[in-house]
Structure formats: structure tokens, C-alpha cells
SEDRENZA-106710 format. One record per residue (C-alpha): y, x, z; residue number from 1; residue in three letters. Coordinates in steps of 0.2 Angstrom, whole numbers, always signed. Layout:
<recs>
@north Y, east X, up Z, num NUM, residu ALA
...
</recs>
This chain:
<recs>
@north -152, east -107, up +79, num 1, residu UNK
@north -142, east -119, up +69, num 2, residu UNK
@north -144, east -126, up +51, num 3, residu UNK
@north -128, east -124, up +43, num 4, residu UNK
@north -121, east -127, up +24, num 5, residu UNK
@north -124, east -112, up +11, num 6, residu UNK
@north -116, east -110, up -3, num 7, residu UNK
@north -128, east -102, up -16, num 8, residu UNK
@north -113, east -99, up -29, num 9, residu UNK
@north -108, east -86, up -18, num 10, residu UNK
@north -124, east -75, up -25, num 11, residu UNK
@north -120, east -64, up -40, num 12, residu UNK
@north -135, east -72, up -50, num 13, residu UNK
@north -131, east -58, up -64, num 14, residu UNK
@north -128, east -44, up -51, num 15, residu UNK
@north -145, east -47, up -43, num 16, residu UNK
@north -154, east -47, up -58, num 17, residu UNK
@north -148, east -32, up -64, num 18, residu UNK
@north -151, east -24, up -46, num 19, residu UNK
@north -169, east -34, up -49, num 20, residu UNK
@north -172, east -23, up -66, num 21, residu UNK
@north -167, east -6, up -57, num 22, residu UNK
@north -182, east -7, up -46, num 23, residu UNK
@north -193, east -12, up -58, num 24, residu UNK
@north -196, east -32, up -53, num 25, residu UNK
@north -202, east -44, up -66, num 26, residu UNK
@north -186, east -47, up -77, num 27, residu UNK
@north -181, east -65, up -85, num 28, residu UNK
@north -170, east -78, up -79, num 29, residu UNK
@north -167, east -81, up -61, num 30, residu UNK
@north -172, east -101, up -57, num 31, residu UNK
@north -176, east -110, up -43, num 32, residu UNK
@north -161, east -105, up -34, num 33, residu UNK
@north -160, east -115, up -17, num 34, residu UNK
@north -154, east -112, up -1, num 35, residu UNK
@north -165, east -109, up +17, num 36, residu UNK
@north -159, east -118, up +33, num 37, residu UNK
@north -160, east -114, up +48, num 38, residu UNK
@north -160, east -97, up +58, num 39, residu UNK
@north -147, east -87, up +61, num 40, residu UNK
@north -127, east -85, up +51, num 41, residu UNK
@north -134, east -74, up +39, num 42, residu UNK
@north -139, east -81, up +20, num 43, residu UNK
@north -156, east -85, up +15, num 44, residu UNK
@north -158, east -91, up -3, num 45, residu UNK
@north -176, east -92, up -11, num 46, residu UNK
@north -178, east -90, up -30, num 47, residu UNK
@north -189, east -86, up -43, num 48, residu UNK
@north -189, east -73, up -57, num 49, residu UNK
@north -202, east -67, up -68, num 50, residu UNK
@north -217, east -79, up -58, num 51, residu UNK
@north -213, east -71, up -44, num 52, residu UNK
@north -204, east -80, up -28, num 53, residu UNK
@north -193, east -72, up -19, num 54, residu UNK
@north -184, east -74, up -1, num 55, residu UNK
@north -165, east -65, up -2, num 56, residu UNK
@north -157, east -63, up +14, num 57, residu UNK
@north -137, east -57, up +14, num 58, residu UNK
@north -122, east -59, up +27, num 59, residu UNK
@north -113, east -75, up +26, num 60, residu UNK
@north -98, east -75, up +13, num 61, residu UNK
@north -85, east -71, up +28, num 62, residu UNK
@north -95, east -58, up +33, num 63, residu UNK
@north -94, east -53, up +53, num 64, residu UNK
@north -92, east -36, up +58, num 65, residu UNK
@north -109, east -30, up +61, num 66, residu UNK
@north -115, east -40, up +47, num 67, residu UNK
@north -120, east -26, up +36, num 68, residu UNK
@north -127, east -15, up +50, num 69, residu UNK
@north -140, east -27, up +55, num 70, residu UNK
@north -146, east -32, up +39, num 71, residu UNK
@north -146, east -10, up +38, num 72, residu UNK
@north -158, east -13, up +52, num 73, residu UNK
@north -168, east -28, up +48, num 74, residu UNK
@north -174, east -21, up +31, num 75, residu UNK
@north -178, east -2, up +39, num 76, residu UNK
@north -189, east -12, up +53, num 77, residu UNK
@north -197, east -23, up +38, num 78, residu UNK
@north -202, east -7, up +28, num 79, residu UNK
@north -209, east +1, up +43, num 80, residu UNK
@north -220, east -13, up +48, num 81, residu UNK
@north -225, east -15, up +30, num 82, residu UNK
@north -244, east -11, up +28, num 83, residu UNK
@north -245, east -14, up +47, num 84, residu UNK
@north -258, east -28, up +56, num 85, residu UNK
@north -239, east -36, up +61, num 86, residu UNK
@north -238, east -51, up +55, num 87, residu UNK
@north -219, east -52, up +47, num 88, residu UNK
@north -209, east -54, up +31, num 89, residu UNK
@north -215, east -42, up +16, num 90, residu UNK
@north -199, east -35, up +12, num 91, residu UNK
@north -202, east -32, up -6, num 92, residu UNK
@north -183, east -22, up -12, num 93, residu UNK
@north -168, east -16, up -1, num 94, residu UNK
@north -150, east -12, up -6, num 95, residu UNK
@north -143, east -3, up +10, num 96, residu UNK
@north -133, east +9, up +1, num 97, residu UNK
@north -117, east +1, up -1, num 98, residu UNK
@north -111, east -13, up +0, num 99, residu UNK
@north -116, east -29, up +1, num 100, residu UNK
@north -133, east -25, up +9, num 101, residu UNK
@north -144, east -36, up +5, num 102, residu UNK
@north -165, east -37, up +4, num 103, residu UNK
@north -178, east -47, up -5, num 104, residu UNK
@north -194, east -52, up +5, num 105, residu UNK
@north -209, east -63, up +1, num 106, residu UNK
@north -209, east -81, up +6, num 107, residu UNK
@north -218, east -85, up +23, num 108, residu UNK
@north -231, east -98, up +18, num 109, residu UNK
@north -229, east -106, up +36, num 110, residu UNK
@north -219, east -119, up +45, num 111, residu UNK
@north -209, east -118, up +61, num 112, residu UNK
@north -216, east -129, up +76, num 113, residu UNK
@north -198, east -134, up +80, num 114, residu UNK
@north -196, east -144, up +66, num 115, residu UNK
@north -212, east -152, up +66, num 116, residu UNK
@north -231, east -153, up +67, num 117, residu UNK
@north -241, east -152, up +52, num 118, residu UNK
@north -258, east -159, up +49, num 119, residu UNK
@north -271, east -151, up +55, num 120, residu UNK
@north -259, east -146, up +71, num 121, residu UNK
@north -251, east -162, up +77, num 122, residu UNK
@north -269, east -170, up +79, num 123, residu UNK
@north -281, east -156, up +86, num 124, residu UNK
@north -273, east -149, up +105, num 125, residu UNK
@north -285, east -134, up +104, num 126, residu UNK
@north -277, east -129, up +88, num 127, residu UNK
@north -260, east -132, up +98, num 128, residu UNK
@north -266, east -121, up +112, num 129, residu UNK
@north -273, east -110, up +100, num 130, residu UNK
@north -254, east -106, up +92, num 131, residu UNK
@north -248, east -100, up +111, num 132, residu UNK
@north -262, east -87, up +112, num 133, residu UNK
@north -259, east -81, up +94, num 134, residu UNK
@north -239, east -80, up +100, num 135, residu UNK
@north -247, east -68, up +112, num 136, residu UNK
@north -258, east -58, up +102, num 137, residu UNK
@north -243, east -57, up +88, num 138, residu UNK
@north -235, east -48, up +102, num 139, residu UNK
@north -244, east -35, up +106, num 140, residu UNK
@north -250, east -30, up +89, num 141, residu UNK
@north -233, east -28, up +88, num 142, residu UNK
@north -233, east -17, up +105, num 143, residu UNK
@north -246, east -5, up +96, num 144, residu UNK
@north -234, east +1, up +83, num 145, residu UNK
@north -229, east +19, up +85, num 146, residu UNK
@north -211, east +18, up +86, num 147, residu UNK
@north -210, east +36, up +79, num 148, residu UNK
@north -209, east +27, up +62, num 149, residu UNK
@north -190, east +22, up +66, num 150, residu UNK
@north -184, east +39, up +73, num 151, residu UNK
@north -166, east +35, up +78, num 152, residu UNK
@north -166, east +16, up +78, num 153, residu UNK
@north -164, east +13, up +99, num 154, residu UNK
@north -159, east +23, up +115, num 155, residu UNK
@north -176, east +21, up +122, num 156, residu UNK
@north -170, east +32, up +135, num 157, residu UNK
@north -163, east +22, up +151, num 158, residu UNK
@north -165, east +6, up +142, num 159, residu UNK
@north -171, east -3, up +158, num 160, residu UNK
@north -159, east +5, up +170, num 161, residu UNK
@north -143, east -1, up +157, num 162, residu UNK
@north -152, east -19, up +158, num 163, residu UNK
@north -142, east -27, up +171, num 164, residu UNK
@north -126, east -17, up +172, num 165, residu UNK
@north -125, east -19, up +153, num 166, residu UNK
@north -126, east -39, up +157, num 167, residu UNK
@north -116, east -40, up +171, num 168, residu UNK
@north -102, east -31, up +158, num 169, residu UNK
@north -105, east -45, up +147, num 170, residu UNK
@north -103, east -58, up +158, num 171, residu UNK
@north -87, east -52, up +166, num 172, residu UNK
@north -80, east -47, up +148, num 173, residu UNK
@north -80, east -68, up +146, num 174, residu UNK
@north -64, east -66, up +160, num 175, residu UNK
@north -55, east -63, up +146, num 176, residu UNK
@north -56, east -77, up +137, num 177, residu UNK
@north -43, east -91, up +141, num 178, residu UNK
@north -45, east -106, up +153, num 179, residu UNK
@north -63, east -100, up +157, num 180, residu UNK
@north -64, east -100, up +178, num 181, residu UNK
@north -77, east -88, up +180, num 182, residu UNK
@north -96, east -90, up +180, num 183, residu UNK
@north -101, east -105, up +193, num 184, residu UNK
@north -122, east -99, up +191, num 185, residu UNK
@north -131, east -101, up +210, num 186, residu UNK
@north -143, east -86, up +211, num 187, residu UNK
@north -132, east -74, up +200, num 188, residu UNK
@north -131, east -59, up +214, num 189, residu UNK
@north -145, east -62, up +220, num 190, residu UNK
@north -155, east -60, up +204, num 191, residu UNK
@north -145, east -45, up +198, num 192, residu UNK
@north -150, east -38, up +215, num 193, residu UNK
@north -168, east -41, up +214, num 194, residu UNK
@north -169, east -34, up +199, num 195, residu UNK
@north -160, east -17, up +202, num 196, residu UNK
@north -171, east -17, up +218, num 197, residu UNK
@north -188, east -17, up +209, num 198, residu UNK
@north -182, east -10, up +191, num 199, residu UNK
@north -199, east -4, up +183, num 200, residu UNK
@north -202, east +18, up +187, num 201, residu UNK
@north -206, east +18, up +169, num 202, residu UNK
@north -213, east +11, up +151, num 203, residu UNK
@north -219, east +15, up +137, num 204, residu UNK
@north -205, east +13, up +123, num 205, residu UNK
@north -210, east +0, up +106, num 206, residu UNK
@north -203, east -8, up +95, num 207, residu UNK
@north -195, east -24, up +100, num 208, residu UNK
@north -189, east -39, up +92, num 209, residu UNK
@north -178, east -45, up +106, num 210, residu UNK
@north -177, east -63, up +104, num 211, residu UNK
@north -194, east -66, up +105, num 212, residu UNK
@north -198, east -88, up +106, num 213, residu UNK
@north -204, east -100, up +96, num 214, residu UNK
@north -192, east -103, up +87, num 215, residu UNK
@north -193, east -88, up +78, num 216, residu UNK
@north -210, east -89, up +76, num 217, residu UNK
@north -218, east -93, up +59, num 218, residu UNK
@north -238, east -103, up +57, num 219, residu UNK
@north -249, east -106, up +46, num 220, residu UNK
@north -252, east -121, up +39, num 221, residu UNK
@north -270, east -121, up +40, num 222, residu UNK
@north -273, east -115, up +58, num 223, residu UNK
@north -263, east -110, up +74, num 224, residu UNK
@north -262, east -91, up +67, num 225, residu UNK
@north -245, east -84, up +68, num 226, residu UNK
@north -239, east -83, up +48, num 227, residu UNK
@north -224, east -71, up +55, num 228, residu UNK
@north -212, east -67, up +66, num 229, residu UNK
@north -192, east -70, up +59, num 230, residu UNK
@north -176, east -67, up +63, num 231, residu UNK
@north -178, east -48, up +69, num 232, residu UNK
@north -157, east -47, up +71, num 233, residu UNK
@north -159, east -39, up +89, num 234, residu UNK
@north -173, east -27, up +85, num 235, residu UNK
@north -173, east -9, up +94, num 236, residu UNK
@north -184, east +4, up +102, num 237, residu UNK
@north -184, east -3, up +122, num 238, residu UNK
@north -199, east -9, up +132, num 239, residu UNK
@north -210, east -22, up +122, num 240, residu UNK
@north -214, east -31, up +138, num 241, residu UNK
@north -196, east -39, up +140, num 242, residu UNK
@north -201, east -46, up +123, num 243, residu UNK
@north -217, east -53, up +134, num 244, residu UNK
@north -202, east -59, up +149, num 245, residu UNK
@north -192, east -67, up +135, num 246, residu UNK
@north -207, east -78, up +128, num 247, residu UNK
@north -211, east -83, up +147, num 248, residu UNK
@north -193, east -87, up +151, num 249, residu UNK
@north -192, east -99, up +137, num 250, residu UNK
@north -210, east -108, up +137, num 251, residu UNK
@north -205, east -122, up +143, num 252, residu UNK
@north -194, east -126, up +129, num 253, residu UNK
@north -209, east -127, up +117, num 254, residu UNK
@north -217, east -143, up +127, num 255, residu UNK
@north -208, east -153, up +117, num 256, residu UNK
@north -212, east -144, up +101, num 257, residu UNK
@north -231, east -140, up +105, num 258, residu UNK
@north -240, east -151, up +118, num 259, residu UNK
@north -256, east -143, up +127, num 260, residu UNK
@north -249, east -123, up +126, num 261, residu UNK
@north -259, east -111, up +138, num 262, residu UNK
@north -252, east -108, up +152, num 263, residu UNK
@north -239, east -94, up +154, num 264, residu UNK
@north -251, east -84, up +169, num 265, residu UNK
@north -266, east -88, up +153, num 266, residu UNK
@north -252, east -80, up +142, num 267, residu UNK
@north -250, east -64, up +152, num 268, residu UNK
@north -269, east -61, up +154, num 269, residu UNK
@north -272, east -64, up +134, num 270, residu UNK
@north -260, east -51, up +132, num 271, residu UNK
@north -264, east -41, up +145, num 272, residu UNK
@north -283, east -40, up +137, num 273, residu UNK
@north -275, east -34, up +119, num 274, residu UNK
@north -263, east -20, up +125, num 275, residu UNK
@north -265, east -6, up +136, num 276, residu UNK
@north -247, east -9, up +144, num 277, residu UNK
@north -247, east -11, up +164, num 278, residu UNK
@north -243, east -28, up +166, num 279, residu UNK
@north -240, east -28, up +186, num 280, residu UNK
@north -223, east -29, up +185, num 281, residu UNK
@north -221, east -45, up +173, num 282, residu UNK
@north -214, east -54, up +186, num 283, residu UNK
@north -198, east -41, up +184, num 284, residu UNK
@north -198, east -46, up +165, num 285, residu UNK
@north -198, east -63, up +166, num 286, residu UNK
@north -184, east -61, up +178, num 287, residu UNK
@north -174, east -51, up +166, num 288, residu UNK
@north -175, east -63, up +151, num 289, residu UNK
@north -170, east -76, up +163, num 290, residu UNK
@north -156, east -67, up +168, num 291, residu UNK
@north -149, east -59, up +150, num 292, residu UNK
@north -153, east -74, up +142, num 293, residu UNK
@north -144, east -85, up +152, num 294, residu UNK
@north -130, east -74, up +153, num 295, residu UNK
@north -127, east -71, up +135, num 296, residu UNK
@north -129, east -92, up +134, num 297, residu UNK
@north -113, east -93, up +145, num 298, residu UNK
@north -104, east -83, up +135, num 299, residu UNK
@north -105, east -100, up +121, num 300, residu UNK
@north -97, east -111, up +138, num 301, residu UNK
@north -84, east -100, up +140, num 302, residu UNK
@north -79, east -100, up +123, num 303, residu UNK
@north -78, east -118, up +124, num 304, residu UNK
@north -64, east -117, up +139, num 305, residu UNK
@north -56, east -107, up +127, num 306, residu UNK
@north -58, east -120, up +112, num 307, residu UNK
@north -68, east -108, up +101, num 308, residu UNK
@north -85, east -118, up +104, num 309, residu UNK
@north -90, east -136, up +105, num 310, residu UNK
@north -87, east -143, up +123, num 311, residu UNK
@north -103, east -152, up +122, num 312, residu UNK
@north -113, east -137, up +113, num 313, residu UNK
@north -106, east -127, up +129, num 314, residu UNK
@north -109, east -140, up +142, num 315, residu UNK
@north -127, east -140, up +135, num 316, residu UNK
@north -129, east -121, up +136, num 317, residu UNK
@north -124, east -118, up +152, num 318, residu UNK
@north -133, east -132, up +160, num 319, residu UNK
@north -149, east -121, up +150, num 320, residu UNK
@north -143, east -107, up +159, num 321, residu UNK
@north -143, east -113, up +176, num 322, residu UNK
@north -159, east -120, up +172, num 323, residu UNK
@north -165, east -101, up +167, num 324, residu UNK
@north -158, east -95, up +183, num 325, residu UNK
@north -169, east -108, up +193, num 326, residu UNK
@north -183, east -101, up +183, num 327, residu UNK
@north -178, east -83, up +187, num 328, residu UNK
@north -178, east -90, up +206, num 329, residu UNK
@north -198, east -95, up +204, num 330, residu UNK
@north -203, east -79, up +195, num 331, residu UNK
@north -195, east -68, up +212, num 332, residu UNK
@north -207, east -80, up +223, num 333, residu UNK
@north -222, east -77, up +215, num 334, residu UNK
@north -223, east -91, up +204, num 335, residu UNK
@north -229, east -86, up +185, num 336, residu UNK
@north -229, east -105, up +177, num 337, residu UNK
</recs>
């Protein structure tokens, strides 16, 4: 999640508003043309057209190979939730035609706790403990939706059992890249075999977001309710609760962030009163998380060996991902904190 320059010259102002006119949006000139920071490589530029605001989100200029597709995906995830209790972005128009994909969506009326507390928030801790629990409950309302509305969209089928040969591929795929010695990550074996030892019998497929923290996370500015969710890039059909595992695995993080939090075991139970989803295996979640999300965070280390990532920016990273793996080591004991 990294703030990087846009260019908003690159949008077709002329193109867009005649795109705008075929769906039938408020015509006249587009104004208020300005870039959004933050988030992920793909282009978000707010504007204005006809008193209406709008959020458009496209691939970068240089666009990367699979650009296109998960935009594709983003904005058929968007439309189904639309209408839902979820809260997300309103997509408002989509081109996924043809090329360049692009959608419009409403601005979020919300802030991001990673850049800041607002006022009523930096001053009143149960409003701070508050915004955890709602992380929660955004969750499983997200949990409830039938994932029949996106037939197609994931392989729902096996998705726990591909989990840790699927990242033990990735890890070793990293061999490739030059001067990288190979992964030094104590616990590593011993994870990936606790884990295939107690894989889950079996779920109940949702729709997941699959990156699922804080930082992707969207309040309102009056109160600790969760404005939206962002980001959805790594959306499928799979088991919701690794979405749960993910938001466990990186709590910590959020200290800094958002002083007071719940506890993660309060976590787990707040969630566990809104969904109907057996929760006795969290532990095995958590662990996961831990485990694929400190593995695809190596991948940024070994790209530094090979000079195609900032030694420091890869130093960081792996250190996070030995950290995750220690964390992976307290969820196997027993130790949900």
C-alpha cells in the first residue's frame, strides 16, 4: 500500500464524457479532476460532472498483465454487492467490454485509520474499540452474501486443500530470481505441516475479499462504523473465515493506528455471535494468514537480491515476515491474542 505519483493527463477527459453521456449520467463539463493516493497500482482519480462526484478507477498507464482482468472482477463484485447491507463502494457505471476497463463509483465519505485519527476518534477510546468490532461485523455481513450472485468468479471447490501447496509453489518459484539464497524463515516446515495436518473437513464457500486489514478498511467520520471495505483486487469465492485469519494475523499492526482495539479472542466471539459459521477451527485460519502472508511478503525480499526492489523496503518485509511466522507459532499453541 503505497502512495505513488498519478498522472491525471493520462485520462481521456473527452472520452470519458462521452462514455459518461451513453449511460445516461448528468452531462456538462468534467471539473475537479484530481488524483487519489494511496492503495494499490491501479488509478484513482475523483471528479465532478453534472453536481455529481465521482471516484474513476482504471490500470496504471503501463498497465500490468492482469490489470484489466481484475478491474473485470472488482466492478462485477461491486455490482453484486450493490443494494446489499455490505458496506462498500457504489459502483455507479462499468466499461468491461473492451478495453481500457475502467468503472466509476461514489466517493466513500470516510477516512482511513492509517493515515490518522479524526476528531471524535483520536479522543474517545470506546469509539477506538468500537471501530475493531465493526471490522468484525463488516466481515460477516459480508459472509452472509449468497455467493450464487457471482456464478463462476472462484474455484470454491478444494480451495483449502490448494492453500498451502499453492504457497509453498510460490515460495519456491522466488528460486528463480537471481542472488536470492533461498528462504531463511525458522517455523516454515513446521507450519506448512501443522497446517496440512489439521486442514479444515469442510466450509461453507462466500465471497471473500482476500486482503482483509485495516488498512483497507474505510470509517466514518462521525463514529467507529466501517464507511466501506476497499481494495477488493484479491476477491474470489473461497472460505470467508480466512478473511477472519487474515484480520487476526495482522492486528497487531493497527496498535499504532488505533489504540484500545478489542482484543482478537473479543474479535472472534463478536463475529462468532453474527454469523452461523463454525468458528472451532480459527486457530487453523489465523495460521494460514500468517503463513500466506508472510510468504507472498518474502517474495518483495527476494526481489531485492535481485535488484528489482528496494533493499531496505525488502529487509523491512521479511523481517514482517518472520515476525508473522512467530505469530503463526502462538496461534498452533493455543494462543488467540
Amino acid at each position: 500500500m503505497t502512495s505513488t505519483h498519478i498522472d491525471v493527463g493520462a485520462v481521456d477527459l473527452g472520452a470519458l464524457g462521452t462514455w459518461m453521456d451513453a449511460q445516461g449520467l448528468p452531462g456538462g463539463p468534467i471539473t475537479g479532476v484530481a488524483p487519489v493516493l494511496g492503495g494499490t497500482q491501479n488509478v484513482m482519480v475523483r471528479l465532478e460532472r453534472g453536481g455529481r462526484s465521482y471516484v474513476l478507477r482504471r490500470p496504471p498507464q503501463h498497465a500490468r498483465s492482469k490489470s484489466n482482468e481484475v478491474l473485470r472482477r472488482e466492478a462485477r463484485l461491486l455490482a453484486a454487492l450493490r443494494g446489499t447491507p455490505v458496506p462498500a463502494p457504489v459502483l455507479v457505471a462499468a466499461q468491461t467490454e473492451h478495453e481500457p476497463v475502467f468503472y466509476l463509483m461514489e466517493p466513500v465519505d470516510g477516512f482511513n485509520p492509517s493515515t490518522g485519527l479524526p476528531e471524535p476518534h483520536a479522543s474517545d477510546p470506546a469509539i477506538r474499540h468500537r471501530m475493531g468490532l465493526e471490522a468484525a461485523a463488516a466481515l460477516a455481513e459480508l459472509g452472509r452474501v449468497d455467493p450464487g450472485v457471482l456464478p463462476g468468479f472462484g474455484r470454491p471447490e478444494g480451495f483449502l486443500e490448494r492453500q498451502v501447496p499453492r504457497w509453498l509453489k510460490e515460495l519456491d518459484s522466488y528460486a528463480d530470481l537471481d542472488g536470492y539464497p533461498g528462504p531463511d524463515i525458522p517455523g516454515l516446515q513446521e507450519t506448512a505441516e501443522w497446517l496440512s495436518r489439521r486442514l479444515p473437513r469442510s466450509f461453507t464457500p462466500g465471497i471473500m475479499h482476500g486482503d482483509y486489514h485495516f488498512a483497507n478498511l474505510m470509517f466514518a467520520c462521525d463514529g467507529p462504523r466501517v464507511a466501506a471495505i476497499v481494495d477488493w483486487e484479491m476477491c474470489t469465492i473461497g472460505d470467508p473465515l480466512l478473511d477472519l485469519g487474515w484480520l487476526l494475523a495482522t492486528w497487531p499492526s493497527n496498535n499504532g493506528h488505533v489504540p484500545g482495539l478489542p482484543a482478537p479472542q473479543e474479535l472472534v466471539s463478536y463475529y462468532a455471535a453474527l454469523s452461523e459459521r463454525d468458528l472451532s477451527a480459527i486457530d487453523w485460519y489465523a495460521v494460514m494468514a500468517c503463513f500466506k502472508l508472510g510468504i507472498v511478503l518474502e517474495g518483495t525480499h527476494a526481489r531485492a537480491y535481485a535488484g528489482k526492489a528496494p533493499k531496505d523496503i525488502g529487509d523491512l518485509l521479511h523481517a514482517t515476515t518472520l515476525g508473522l511466522f512467530e505469530r503463526a507459532r502462538a496461534f498452533m499453541g493455543g494462543a488467540l491474542d
